[in-house]
N, C-alpha and C positions, 0 to 999 in steps of 0.2 A: 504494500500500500504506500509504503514511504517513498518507494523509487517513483510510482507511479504521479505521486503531489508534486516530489520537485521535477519531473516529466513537463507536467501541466505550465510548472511555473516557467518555463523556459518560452512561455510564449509563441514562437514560430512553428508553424508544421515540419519543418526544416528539422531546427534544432532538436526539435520533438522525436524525429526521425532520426538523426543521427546516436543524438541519447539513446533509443531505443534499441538501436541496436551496439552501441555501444556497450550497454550493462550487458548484453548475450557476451559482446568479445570479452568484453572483460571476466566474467562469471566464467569461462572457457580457458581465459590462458593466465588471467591472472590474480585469482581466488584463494588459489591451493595457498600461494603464501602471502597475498596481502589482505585477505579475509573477506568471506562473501558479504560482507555488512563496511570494506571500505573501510576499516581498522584495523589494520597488520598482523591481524590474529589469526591469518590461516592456519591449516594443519602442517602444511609444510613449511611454511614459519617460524612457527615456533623452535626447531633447531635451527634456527641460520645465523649466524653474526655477521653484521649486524642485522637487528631483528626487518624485516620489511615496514616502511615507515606507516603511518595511518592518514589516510585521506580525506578524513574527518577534521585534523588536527589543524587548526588557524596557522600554528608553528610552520609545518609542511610546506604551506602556501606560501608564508613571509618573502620569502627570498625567489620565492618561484615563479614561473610564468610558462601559457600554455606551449610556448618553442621549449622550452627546458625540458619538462614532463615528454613532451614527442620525443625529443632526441635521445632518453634514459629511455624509451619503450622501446625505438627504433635500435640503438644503437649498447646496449645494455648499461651495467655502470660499476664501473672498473672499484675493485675493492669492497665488492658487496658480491652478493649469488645473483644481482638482476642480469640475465641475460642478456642478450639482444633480442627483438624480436624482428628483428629485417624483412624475416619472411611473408610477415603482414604487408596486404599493399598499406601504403597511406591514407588511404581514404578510413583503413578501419581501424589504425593506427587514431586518427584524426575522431574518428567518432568513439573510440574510449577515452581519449581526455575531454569530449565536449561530456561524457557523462561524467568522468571525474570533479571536471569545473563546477557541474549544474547539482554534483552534489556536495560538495565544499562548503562549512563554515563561512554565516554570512557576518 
């Protein structure tokens, strides 16, 4: 129900769209360790140092911006277990940070 409220809140059919399936990519490649509720408490998280960060957190955001989050999905991130995910085109790359944003600490 909660994915679906800040869905709504995003206003455009677009965005609404891309969110939507966004949470599917996301819930699919990157769940196991950043937690299917978007707070780093995967199952496969929980052994990893550092732990995967939470998406929830205002912190997370502070310094961050949607190029940044692409380029750590895209590209992995060195001195952590995040992978790369290259193999994603961009587009769905692109529509798991528009759900990450739309669900982020306002």
């Amino acid at each position: 129900m909660r994915t679906v409220l800040v869905l709504i809140a995003l206003g455009s059919s677009t965005a609404f769209a891309d969110a939507t399936k966004g949470a599917a990519l996301y819930q699919a490649n990157c769940s196991a360790c950043h937690g299917a509720e978007l707070d780093g408490n995967g199952p496969a998280g929980a052994a990893l140092q550092p732990k995967p960060p939470s998406f929830k957190d205002a912190a997370f955001w502070k310094d961050r911006d949607e190029s940044a989050v692409k380029a750590a999905i895209k590209n992995g991130k060195p001195g952590t277990a995040m992978m790369a995910f290259a193999h994603l085109p961009d587009a769905d790359i692109s529509a798991i940070v528009t759900y990450l944003v739309a669900s982020k600490p306002q």
